[in-house]
CHARMM-style PDB file with segment names, atoms N, HN, CA, C and O in Angstrom:
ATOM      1  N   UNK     1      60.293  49.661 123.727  1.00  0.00      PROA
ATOM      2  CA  UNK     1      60.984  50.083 122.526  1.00  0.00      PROA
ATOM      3  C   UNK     1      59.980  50.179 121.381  1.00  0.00      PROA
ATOM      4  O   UNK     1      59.105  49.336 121.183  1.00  0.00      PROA
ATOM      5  N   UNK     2      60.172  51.256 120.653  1.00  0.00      PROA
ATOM      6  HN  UNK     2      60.883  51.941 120.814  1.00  0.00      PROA
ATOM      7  CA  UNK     2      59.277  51.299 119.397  1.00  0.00      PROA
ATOM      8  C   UNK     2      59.358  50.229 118.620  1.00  0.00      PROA
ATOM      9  O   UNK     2      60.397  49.577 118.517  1.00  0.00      PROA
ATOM     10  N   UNK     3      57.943  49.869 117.819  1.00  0.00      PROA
ATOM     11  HN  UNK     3      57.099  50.399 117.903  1.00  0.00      PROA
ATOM     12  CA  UNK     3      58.453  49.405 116.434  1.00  0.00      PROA
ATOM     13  C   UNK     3      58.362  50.094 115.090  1.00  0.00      PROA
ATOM     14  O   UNK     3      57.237  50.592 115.109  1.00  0.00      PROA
ATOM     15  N   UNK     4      58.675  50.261 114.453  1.00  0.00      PROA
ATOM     16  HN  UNK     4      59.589  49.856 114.438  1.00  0.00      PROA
ATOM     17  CA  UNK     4      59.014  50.328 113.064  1.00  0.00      PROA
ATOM     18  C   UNK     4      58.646  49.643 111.828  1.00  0.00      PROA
ATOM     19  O   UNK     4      59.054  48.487 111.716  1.00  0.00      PROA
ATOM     20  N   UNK     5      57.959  50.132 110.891  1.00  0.00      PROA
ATOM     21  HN  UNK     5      57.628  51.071 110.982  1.00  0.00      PROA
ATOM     22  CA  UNK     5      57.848  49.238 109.719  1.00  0.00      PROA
ATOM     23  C   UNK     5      58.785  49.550 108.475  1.00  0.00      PROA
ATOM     24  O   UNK     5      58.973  50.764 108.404  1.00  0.00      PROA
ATOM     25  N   UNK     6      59.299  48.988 107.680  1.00  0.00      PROA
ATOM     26  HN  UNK     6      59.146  48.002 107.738  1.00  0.00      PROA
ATOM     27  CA  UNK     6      60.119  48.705 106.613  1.00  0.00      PROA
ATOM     28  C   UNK     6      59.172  48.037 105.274  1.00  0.00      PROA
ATOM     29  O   UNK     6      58.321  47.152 105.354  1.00  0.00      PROA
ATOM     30  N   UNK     7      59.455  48.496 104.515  1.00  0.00      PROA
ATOM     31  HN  UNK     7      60.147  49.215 104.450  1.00  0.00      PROA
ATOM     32  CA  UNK     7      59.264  48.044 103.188  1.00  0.00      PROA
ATOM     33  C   UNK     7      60.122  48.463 101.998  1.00  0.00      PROA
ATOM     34  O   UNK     7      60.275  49.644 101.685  1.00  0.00      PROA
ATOM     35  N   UNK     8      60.904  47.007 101.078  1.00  0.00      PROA
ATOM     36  HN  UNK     8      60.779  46.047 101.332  1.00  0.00      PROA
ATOM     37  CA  UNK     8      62.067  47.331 100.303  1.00  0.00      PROA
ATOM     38  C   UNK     8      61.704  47.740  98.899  1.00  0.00      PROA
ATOM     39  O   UNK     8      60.763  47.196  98.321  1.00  0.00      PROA
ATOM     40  N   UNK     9      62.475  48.745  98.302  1.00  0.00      PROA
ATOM     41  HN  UNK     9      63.239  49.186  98.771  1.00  0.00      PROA
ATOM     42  CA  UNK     9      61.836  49.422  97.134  1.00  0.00      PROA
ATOM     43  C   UNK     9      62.140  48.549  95.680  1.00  0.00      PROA
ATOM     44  O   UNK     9      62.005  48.857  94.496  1.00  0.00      PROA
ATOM     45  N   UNK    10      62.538  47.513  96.254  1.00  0.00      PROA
ATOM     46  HN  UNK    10      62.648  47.262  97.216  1.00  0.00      PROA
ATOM     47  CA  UNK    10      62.821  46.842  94.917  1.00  0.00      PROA
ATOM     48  C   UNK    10      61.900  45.785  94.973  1.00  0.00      PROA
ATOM     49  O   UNK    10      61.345  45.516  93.907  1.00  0.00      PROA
ATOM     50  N   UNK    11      61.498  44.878  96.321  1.00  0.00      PROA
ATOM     51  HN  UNK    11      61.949  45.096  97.187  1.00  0.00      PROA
ATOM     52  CA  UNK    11      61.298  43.489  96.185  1.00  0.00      PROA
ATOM     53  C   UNK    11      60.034  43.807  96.552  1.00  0.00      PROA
ATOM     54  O   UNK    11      59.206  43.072  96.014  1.00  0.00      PROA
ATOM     55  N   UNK    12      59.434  44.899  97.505  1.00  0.00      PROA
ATOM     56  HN  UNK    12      60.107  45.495  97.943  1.00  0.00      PROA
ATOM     57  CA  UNK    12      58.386  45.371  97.921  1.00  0.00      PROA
ATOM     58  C   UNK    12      58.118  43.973  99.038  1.00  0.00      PROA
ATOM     59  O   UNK    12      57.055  43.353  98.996  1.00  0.00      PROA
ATOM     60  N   UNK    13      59.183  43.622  99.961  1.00  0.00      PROA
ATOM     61  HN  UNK    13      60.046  44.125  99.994  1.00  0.00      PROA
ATOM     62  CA  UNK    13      59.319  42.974 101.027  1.00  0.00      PROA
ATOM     63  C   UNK    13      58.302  44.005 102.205  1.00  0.00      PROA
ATOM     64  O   UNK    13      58.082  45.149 101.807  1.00  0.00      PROA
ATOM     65  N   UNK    14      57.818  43.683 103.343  1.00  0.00      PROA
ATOM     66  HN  UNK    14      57.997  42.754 103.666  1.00  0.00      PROA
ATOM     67  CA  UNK    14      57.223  44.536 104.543  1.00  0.00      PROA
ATOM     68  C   UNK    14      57.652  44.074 105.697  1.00  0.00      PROA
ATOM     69  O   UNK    14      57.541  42.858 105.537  1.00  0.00      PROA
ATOM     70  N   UNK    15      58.097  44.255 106.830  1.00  0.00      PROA
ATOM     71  HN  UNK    15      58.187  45.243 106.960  1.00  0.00      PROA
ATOM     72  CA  UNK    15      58.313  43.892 107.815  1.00  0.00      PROA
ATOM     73  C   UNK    15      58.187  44.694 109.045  1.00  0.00      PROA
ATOM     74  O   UNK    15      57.935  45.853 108.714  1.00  0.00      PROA
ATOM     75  N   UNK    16      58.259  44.560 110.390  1.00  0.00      PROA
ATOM     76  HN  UNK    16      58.464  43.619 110.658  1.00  0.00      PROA
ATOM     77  CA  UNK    16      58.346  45.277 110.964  1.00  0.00      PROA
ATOM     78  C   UNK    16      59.641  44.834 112.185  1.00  0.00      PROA
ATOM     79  O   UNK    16      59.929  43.686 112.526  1.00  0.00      PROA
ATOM     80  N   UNK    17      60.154  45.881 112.589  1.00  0.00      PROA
ATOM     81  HN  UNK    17      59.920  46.813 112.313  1.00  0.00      PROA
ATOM     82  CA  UNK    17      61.629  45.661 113.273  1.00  0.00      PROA
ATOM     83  C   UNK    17      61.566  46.468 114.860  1.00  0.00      PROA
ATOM     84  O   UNK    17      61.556  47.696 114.783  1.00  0.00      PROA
ATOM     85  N   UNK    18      61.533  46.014 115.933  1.00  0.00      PROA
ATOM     86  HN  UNK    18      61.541  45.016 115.995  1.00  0.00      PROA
ATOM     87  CA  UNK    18      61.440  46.631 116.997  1.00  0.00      PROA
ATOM     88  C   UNK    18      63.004  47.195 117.206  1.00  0.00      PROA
ATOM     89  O   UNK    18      63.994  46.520 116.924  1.00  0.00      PROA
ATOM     90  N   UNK    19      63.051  48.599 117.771  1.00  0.00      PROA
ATOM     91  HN  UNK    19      62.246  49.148 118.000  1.00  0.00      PROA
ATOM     92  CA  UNK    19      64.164  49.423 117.672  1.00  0.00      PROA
ATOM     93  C   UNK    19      64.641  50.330 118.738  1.00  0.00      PROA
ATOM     94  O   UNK    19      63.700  50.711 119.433  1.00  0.00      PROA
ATOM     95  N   UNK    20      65.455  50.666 118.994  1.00  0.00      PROA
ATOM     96  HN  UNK    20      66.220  50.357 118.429  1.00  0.00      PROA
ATOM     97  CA  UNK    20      65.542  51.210 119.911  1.00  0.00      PROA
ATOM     98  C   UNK    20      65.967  52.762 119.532  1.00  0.00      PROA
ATOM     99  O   UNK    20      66.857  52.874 118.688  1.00  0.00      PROA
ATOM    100  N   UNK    21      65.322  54.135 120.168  1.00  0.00      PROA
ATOM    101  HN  UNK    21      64.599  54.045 120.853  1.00  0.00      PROA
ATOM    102  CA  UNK    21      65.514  55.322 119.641  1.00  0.00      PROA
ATOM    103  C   UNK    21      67.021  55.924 119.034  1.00  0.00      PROA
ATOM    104  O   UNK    21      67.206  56.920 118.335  1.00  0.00      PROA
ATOM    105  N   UNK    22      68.133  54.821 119.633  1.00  0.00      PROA
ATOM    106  HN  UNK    22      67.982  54.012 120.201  1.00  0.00      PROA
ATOM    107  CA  UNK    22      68.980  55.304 119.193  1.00  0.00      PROA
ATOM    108  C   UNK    22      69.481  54.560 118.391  1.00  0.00      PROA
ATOM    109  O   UNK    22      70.530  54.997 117.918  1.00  0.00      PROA
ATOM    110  N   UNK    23      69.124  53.484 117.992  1.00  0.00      PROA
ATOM    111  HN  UNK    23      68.272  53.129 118.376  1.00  0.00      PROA
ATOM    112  CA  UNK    23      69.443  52.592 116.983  1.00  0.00      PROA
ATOM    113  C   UNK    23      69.572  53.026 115.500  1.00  0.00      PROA
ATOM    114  O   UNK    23      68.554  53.561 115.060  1.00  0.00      PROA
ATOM    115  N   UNK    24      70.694  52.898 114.567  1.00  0.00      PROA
ATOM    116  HN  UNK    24      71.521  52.463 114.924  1.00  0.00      PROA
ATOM    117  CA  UNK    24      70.407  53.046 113.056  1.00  0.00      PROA
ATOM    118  C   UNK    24      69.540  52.858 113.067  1.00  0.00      PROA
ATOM    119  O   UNK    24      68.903  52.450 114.038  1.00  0.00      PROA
ATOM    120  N   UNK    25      68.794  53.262 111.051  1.00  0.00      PROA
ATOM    121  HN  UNK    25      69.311  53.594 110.262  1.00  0.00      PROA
ATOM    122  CA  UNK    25      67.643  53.003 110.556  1.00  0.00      PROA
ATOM    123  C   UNK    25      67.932  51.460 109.814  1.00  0.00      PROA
ATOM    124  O   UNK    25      69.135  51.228 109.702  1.00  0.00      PROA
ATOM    125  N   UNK    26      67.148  50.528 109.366  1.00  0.00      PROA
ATOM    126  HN  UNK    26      66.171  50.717 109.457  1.00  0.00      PROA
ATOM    127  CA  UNK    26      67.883  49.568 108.448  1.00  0.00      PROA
ATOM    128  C   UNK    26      67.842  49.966 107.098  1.00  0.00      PROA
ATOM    129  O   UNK    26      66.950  50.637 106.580  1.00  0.00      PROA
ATOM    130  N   UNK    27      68.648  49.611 106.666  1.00  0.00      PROA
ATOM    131  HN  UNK    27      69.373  49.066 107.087  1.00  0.00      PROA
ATOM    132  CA  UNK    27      68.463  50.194 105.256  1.00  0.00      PROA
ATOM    133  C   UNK    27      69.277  48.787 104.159  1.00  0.00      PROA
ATOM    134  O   UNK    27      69.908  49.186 103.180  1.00  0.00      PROA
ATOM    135  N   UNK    28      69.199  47.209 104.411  1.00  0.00      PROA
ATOM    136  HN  UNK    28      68.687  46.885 105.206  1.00  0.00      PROA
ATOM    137  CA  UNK    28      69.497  46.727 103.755  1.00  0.00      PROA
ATOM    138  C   UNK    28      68.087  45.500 103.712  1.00  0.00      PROA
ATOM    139  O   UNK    28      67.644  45.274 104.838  1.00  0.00      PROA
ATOM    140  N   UNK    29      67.405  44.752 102.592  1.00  0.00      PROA
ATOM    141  HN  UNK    29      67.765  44.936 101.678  1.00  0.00      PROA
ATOM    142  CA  UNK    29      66.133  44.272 103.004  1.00  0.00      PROA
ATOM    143  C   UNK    29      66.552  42.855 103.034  1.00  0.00      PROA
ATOM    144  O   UNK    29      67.218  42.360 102.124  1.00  0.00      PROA
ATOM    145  N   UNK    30      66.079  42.061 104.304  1.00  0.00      PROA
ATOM    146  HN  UNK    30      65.539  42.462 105.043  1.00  0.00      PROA
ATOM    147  CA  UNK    30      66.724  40.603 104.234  1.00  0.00      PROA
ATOM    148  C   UNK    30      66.161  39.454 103.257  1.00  0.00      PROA
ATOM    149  O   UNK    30      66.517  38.277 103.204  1.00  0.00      PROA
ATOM    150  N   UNK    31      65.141  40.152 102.464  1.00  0.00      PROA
ATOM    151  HN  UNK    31      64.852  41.109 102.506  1.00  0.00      PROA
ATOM    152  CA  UNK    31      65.238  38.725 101.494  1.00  0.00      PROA
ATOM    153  C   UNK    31      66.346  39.121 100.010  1.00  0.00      PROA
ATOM    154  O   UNK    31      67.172  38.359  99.508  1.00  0.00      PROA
ATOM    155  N   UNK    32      66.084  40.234  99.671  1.00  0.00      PROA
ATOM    156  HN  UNK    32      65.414  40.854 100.079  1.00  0.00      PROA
ATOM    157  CA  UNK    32      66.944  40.455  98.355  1.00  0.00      PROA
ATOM    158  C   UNK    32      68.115  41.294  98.366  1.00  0.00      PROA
ATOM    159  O   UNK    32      68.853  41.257  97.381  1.00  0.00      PROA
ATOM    160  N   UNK    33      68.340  41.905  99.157  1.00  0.00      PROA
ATOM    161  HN  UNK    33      67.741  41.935  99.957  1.00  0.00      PROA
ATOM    162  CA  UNK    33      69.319  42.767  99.942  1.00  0.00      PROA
ATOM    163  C   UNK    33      69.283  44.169  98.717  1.00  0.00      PROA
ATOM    164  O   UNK    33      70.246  44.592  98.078  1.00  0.00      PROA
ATOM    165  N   UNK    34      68.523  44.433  98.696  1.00  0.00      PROA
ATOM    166  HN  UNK    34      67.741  44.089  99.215  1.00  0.00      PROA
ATOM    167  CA  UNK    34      67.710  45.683  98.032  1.00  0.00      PROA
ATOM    168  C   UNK    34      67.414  46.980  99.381  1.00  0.00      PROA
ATOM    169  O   UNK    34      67.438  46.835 100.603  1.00  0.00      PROA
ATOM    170  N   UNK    35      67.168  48.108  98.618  1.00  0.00      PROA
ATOM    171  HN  UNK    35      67.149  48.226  97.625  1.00  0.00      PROA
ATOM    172  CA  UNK    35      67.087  49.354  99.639  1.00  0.00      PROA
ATOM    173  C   UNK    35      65.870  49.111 100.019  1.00  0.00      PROA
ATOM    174  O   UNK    35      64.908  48.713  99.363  1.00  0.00      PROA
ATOM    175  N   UNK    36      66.011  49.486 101.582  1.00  0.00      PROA
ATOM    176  HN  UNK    36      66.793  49.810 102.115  1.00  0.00      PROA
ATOM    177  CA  UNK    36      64.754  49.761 102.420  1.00  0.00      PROA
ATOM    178  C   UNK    36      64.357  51.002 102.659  1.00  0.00      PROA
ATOM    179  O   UNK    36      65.301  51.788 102.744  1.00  0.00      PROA
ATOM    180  N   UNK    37      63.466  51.393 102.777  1.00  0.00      PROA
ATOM    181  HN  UNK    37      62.700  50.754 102.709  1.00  0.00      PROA
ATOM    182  CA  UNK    37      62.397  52.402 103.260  1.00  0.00      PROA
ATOM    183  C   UNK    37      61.813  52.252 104.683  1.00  0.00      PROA
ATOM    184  O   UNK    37      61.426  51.130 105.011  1.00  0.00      PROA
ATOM    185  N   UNK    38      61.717  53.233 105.522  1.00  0.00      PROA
ATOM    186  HN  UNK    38      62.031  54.144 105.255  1.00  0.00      PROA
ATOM    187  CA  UNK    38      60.458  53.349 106.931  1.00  0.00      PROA
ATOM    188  C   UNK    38      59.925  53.883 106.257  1.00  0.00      PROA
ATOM    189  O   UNK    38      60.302  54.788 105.514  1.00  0.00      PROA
ATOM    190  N   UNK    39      57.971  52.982 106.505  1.00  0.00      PROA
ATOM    191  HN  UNK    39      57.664  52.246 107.109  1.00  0.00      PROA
ATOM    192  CA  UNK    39      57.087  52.898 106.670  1.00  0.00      PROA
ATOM    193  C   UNK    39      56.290  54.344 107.591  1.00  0.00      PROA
ATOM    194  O   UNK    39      56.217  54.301 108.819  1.00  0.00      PROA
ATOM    195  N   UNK    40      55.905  55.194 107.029  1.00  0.00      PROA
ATOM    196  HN  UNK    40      55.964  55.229 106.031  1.00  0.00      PROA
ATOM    197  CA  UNK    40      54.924  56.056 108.108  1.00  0.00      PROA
ATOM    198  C   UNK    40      53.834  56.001 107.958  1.00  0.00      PROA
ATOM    199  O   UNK    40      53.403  56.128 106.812  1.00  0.00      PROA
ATOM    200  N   UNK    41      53.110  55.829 108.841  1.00  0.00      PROA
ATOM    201  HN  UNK    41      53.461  55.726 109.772  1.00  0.00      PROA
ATOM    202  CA  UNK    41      50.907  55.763 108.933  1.00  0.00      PROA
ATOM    203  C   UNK    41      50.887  57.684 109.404  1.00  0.00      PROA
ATOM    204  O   UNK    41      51.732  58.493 109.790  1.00  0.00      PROA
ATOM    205  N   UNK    42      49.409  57.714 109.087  1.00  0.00      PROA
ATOM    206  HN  UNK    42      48.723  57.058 108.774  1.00  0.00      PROA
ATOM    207  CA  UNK    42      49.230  58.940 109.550  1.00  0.00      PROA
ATOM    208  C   UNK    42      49.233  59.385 110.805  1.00  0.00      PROA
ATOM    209  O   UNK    42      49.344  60.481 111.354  1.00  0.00      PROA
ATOM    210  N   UNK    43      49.038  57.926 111.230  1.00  0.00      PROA
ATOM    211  HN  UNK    43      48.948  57.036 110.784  1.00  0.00      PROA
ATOM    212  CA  UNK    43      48.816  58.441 112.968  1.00  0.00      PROA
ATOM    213  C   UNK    43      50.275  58.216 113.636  1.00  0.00      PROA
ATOM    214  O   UNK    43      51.019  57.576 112.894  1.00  0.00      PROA
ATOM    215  N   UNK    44      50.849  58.598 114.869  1.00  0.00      PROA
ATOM    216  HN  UNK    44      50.244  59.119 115.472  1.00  0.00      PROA
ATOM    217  CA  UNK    44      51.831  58.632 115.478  1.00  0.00      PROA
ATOM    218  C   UNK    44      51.587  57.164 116.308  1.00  0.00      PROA
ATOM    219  O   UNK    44      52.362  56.208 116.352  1.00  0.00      PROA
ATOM    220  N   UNK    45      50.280  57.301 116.937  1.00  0.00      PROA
ATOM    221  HN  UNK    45      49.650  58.077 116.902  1.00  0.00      PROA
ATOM    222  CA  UNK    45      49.588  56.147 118.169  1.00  0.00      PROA
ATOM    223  C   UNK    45      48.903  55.629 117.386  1.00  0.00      PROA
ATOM    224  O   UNK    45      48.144  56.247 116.640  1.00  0.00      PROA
ATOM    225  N   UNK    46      49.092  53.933 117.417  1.00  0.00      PROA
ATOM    226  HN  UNK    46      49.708  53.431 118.023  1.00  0.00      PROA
ATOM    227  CA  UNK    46      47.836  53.429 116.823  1.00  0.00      PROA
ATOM    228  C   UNK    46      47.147  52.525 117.789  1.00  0.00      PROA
ATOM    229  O   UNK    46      47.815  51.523 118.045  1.00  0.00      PROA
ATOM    230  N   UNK    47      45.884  52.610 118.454  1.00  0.00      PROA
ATOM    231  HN  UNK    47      45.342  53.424 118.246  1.00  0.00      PROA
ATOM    232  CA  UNK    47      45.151  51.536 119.520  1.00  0.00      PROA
ATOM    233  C   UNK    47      44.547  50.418 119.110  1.00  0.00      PROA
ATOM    234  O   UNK    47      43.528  50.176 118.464  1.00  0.00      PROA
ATOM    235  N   UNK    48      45.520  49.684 119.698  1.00  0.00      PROA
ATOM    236  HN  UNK    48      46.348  49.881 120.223  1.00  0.00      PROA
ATOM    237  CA  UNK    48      44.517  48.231 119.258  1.00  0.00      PROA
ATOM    238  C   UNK    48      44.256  47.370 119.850  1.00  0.00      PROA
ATOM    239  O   UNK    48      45.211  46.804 120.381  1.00  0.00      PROA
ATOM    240  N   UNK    49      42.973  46.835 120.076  1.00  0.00      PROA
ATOM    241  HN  UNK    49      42.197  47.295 119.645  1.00  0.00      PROA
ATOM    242  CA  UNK    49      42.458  46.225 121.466  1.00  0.00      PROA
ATOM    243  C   UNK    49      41.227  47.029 122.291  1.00  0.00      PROA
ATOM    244  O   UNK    49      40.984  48.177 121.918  1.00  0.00      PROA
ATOM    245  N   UNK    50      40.702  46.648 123.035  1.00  0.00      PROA
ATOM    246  HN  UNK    50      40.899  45.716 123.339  1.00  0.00      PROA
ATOM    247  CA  UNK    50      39.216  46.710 123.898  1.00  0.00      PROA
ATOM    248  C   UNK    50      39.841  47.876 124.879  1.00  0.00      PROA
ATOM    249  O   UNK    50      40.897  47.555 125.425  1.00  0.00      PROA
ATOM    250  N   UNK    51      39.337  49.160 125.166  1.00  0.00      PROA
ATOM    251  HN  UNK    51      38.479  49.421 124.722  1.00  0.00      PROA
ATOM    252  CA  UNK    51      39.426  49.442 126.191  1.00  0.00      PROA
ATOM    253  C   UNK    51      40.181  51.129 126.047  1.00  0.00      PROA
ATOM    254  O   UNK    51      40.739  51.780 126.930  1.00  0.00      PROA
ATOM    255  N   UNK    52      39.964  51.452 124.750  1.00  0.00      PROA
ATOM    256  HN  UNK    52      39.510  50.923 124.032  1.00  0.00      PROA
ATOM    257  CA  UNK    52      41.198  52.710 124.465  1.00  0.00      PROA
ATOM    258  C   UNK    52      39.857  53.721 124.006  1.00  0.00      PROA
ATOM    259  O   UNK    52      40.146  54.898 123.789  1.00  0.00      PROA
ATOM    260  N   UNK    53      38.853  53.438 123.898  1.00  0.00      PROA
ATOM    261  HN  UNK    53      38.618  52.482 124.075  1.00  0.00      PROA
ATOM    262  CA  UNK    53      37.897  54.199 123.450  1.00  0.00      PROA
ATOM    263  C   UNK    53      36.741  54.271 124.615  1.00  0.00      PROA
ATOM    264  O   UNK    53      36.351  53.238 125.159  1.00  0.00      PROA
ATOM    265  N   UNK    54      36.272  55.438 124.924  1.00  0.00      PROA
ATOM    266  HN  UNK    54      36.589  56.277 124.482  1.00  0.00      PROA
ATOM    267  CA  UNK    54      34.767  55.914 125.585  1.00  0.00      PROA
ATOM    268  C   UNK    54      33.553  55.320 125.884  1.00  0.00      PROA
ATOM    269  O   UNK    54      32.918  55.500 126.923  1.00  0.00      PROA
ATOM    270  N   UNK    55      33.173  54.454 124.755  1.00  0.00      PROA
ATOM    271  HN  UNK    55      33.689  54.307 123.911  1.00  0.00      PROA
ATOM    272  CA  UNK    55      32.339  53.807 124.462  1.00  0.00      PROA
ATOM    273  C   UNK    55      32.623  52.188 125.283  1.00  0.00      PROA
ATOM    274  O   UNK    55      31.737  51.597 125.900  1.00  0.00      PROA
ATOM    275  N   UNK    56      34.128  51.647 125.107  1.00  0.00      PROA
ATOM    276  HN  UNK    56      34.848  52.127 124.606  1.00  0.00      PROA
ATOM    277  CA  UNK    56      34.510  50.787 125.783  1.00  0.00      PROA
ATOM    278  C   UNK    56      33.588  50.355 127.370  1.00  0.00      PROA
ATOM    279  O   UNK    56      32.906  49.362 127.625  1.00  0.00      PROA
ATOM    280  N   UNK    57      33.865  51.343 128.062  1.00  0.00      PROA
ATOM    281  HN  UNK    57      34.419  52.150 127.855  1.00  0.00      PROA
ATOM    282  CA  UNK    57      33.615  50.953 129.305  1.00  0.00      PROA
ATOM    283  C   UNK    57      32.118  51.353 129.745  1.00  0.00      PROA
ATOM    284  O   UNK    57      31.839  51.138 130.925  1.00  0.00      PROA
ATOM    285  N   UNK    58      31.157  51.897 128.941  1.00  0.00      PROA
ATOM    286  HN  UNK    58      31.384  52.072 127.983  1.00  0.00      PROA
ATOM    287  CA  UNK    58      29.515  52.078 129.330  1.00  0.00      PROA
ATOM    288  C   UNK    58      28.963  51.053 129.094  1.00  0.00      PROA
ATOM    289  O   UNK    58      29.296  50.522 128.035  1.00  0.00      PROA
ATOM    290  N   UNK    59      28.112  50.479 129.781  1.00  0.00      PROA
ATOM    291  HN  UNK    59      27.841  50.911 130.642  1.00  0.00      PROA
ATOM    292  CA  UNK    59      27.067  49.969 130.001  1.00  0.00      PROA
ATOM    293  C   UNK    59      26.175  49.749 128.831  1.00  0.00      PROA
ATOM    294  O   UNK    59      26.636  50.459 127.936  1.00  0.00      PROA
ATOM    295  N   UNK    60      24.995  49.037 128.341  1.00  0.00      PROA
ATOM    296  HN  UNK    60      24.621  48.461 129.067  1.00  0.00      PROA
ATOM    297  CA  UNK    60      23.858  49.157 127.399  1.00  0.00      PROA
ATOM    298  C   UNK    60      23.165  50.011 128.199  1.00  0.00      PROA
ATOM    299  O   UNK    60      23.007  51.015 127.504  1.00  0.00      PROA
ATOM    300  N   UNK    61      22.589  50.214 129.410  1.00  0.00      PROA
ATOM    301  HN  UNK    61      22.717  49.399 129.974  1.00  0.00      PROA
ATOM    302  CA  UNK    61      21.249  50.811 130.099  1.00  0.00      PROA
ATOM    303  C   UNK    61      21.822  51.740 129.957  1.00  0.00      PROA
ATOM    304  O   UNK    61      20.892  52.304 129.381  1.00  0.00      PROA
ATOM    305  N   UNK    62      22.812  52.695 129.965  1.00  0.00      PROA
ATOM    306  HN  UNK    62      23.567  52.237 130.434  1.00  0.00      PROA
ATOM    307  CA  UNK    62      22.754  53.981 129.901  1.00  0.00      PROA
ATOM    308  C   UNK    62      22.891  54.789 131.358  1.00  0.00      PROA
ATOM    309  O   UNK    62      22.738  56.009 131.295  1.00  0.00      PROA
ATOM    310  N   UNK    63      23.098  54.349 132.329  1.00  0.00      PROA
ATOM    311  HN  UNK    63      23.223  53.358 132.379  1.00  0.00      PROA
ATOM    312  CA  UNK    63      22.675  54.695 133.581  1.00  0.00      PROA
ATOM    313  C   UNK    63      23.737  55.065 134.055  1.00  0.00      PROA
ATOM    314  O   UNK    63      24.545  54.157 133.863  1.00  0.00      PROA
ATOM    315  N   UNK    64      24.332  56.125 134.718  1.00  0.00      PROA
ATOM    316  HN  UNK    64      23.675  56.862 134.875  1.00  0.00      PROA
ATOM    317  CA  UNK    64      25.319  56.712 135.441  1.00  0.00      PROA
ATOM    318  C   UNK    64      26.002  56.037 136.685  1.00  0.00      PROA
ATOM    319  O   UNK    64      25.240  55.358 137.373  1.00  0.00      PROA
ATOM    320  N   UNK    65      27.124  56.102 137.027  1.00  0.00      PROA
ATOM    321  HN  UNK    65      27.742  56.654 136.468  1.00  0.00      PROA
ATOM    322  CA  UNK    65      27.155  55.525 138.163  1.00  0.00      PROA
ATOM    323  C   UNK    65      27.095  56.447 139.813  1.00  0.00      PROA
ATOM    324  O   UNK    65      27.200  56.074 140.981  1.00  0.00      PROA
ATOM    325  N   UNK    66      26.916  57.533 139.274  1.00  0.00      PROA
ATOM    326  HN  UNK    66      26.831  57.836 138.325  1.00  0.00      PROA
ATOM    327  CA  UNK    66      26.859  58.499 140.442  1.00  0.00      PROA
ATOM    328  C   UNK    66      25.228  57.667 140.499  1.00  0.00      PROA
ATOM    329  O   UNK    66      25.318  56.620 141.140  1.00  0.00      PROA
ATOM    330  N   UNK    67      24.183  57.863 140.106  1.00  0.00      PROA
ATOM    331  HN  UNK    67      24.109  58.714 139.585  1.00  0.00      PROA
ATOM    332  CA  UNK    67      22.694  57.457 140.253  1.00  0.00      PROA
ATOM    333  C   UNK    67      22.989  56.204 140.691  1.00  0.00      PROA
ATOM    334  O   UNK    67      22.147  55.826 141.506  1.00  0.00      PROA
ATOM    335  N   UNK    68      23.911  55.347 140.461  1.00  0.00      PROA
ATOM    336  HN  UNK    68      24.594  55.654 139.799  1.00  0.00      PROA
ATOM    337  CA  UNK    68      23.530  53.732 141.495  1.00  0.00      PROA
ATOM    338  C   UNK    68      24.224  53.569 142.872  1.00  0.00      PROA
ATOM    339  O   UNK    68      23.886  52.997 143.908  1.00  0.00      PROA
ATOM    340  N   UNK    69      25.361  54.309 142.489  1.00  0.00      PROA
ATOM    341  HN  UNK    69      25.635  54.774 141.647  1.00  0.00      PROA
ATOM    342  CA  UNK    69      25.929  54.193 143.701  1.00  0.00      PROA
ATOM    343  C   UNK    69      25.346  54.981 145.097  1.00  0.00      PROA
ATOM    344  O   UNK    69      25.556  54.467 146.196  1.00  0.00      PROA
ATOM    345  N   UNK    70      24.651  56.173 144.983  1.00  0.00      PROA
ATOM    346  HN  UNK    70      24.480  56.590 144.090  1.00  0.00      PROA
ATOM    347  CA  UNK    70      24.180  57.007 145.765  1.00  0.00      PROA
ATOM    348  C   UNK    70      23.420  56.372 146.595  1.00  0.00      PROA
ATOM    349  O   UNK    70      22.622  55.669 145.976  1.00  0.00      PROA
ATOM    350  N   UNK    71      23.268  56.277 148.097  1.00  0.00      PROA
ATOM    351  HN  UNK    71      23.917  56.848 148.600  1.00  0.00      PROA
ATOM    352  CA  UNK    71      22.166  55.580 149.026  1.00  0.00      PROA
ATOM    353  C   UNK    71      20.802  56.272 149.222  1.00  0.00      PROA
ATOM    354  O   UNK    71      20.654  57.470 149.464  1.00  0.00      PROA
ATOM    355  N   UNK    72      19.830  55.358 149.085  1.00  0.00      PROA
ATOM    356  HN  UNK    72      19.950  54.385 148.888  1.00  0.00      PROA
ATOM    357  CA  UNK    72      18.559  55.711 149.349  1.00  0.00      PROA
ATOM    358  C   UNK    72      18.375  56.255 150.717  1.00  0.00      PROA
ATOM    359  O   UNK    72      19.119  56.141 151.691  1.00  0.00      PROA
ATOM    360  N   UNK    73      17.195  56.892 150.597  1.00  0.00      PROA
ATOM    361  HN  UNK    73      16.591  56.985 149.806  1.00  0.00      PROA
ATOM    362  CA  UNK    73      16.825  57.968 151.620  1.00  0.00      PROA
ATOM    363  C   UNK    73      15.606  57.203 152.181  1.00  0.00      PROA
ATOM    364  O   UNK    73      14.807  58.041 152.597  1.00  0.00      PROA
ATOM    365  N   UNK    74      15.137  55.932 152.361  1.00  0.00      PROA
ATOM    366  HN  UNK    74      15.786  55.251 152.022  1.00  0.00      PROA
ATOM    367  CA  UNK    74      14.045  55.778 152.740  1.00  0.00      PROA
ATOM    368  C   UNK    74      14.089  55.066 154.196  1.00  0.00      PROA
ATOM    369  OT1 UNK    74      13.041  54.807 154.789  1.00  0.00      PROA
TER     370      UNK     74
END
C-alpha cells in the first residue's frame, strides 16, 4: 500500500499515513483538527537504501566479470 504525506495548513503538523488506492484523502489534522493538505515531491519513486543505483554493485578494481569468469587456455 502506498504512503502518503500530509501537512495541516493551519498548525503546519507533517505526517505520513499509509493508504490504500481506494481509500479517502484525510482531510482533518490530528493534533488541531485544522485542514490538511497531500504532500507531493517531485519524484513519483523515491529509493532509499544500498542497491537501487549502478554504481551499487561494481567492484573498486574495475574489472568485468565476463574477464574473470572466462577459463584459461593454458
Amino acid at each position: 500500500m502506498p504512503t502518503y504525506q500530509y501537512a495541516c495548513t493551519e498548525c503546519g503538523h507533517g505526517f505520513d499515513a499509509v493508504q490504500s488506492f481506494s481509500d479517502d484523502a484525510l482531510t482533518v489534522c490530528p493534533e488541531c483538527h485544522g485542514r490538511l493538505r497531500k504532500v507531493f515531491s517531485a519524484a513519483g519513486v523515491v529509493f532509499k537504501g544500498s542497491g537501487f543505483y549502478r554504481t551499487d554493485s561494481r567492484s573498486g578494481s574495475g574489472s568485468t566479470s565476463t574477464a574473470a569468469a572466462s577459463p584459461s587456455s593454458d
